[in-house]
N, C-alpha and C positions, 0 to 999 in steps of 0.2 A: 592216762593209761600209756601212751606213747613212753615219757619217763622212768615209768616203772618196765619198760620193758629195755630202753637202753641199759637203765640201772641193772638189769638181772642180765643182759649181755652181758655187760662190762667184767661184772663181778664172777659172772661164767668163767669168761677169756684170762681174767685173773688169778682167777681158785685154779684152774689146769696150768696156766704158768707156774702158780706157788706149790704146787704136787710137784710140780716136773723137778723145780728148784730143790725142795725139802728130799724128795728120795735122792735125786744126784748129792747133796751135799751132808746129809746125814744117815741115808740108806732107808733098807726096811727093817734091819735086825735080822732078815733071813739070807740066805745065799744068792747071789744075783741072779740063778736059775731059776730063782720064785716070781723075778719081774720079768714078764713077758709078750709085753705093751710097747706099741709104738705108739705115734702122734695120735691118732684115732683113740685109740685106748684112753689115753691121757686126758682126751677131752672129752669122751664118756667119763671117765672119773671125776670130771669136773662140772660137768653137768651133775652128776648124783651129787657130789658133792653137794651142788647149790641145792639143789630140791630138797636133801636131808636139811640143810643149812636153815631154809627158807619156812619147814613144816617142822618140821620133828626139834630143831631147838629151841622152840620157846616150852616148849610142855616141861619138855627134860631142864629147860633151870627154872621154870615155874615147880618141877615136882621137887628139885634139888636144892631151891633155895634156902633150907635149914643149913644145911651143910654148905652152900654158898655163904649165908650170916658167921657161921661160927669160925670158918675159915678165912672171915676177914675178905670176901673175895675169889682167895686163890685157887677153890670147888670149881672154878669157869672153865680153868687149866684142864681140869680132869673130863669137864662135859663138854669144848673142844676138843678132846683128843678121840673124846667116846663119838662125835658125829665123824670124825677121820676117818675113825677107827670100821663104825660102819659103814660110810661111802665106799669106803674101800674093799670091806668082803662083800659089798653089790656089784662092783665091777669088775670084769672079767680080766686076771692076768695079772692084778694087782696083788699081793700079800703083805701087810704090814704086823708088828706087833703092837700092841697098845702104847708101849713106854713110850714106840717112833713115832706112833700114830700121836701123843700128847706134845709132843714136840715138835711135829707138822702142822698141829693145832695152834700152838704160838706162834708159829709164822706166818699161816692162815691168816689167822686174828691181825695181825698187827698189818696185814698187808689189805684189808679189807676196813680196817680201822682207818688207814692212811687212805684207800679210795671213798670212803663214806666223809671224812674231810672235805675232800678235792670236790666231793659232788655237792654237798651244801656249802660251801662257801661259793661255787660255782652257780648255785640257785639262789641265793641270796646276792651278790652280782647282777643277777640278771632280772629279778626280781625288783630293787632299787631301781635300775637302767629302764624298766616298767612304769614304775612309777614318775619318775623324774621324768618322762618324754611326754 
């Protein structure tokens, strides 16, 4: 339990980094008066983020998985951009459009891709170091 709880810090503290990152560097597609969030905002957005992240996407690529097979894949793209898409009109201050929103989802992705790495090969390290003692 402890693990799964740094795990969902981490990836918290993360996902609000990777929002902050993604709208500074590619925007919202709205005019910058539509973001009107400081740090607090940001990491209420990143908390929903995770919560959407954590519940709501396995259903939606368990429902989507047709269209996941036929696209080879690339349907993840689209169901990434759709949990952004909605973390985002949950949090207050925040406006994105869907296309930014799929393309904050690939950065998401791949930054939570790159800590899900770090944390098991980091459990398996320590795991061996377990055994071996």
């Amino acid at each position: 339990m402890k693990k799964q709880l740094k795990v969902f810090l981490v990836r918290w503290f993360l996902n609000t980094a990777g929002l902050w990152i993604a709208i500074r560097l590619f925007g919202t597609g709205f005019p910058e008066e539509f973001l009107t969030v400081g740090f607090w905002g940001f990491l209420l957005a990143g908390l929903i983020f995770s919560i959407v992240n954590t519940t709501l996407r396995p259903i939606v690529i368990i429902l989507s998985l047709p269209a996941i097979l036929l696209s080879l894949g690339l349907f993840t793209f689209v169901v990434n951009g759709f949990m952004v898409w909605i973390s985002l009109a949950l949090a207050p201050g925040i406006k994105m459009t869907f296309f930014f929103s799929v393309i904050t989802g690939m950065l998401l992705s791949l930054i939570n891709y790159v800590m899900s790495s770090v944390f098991d090969i980091r459990y398996n390290i320590e795991t061996k170091k377990e055994i071996h003692s």
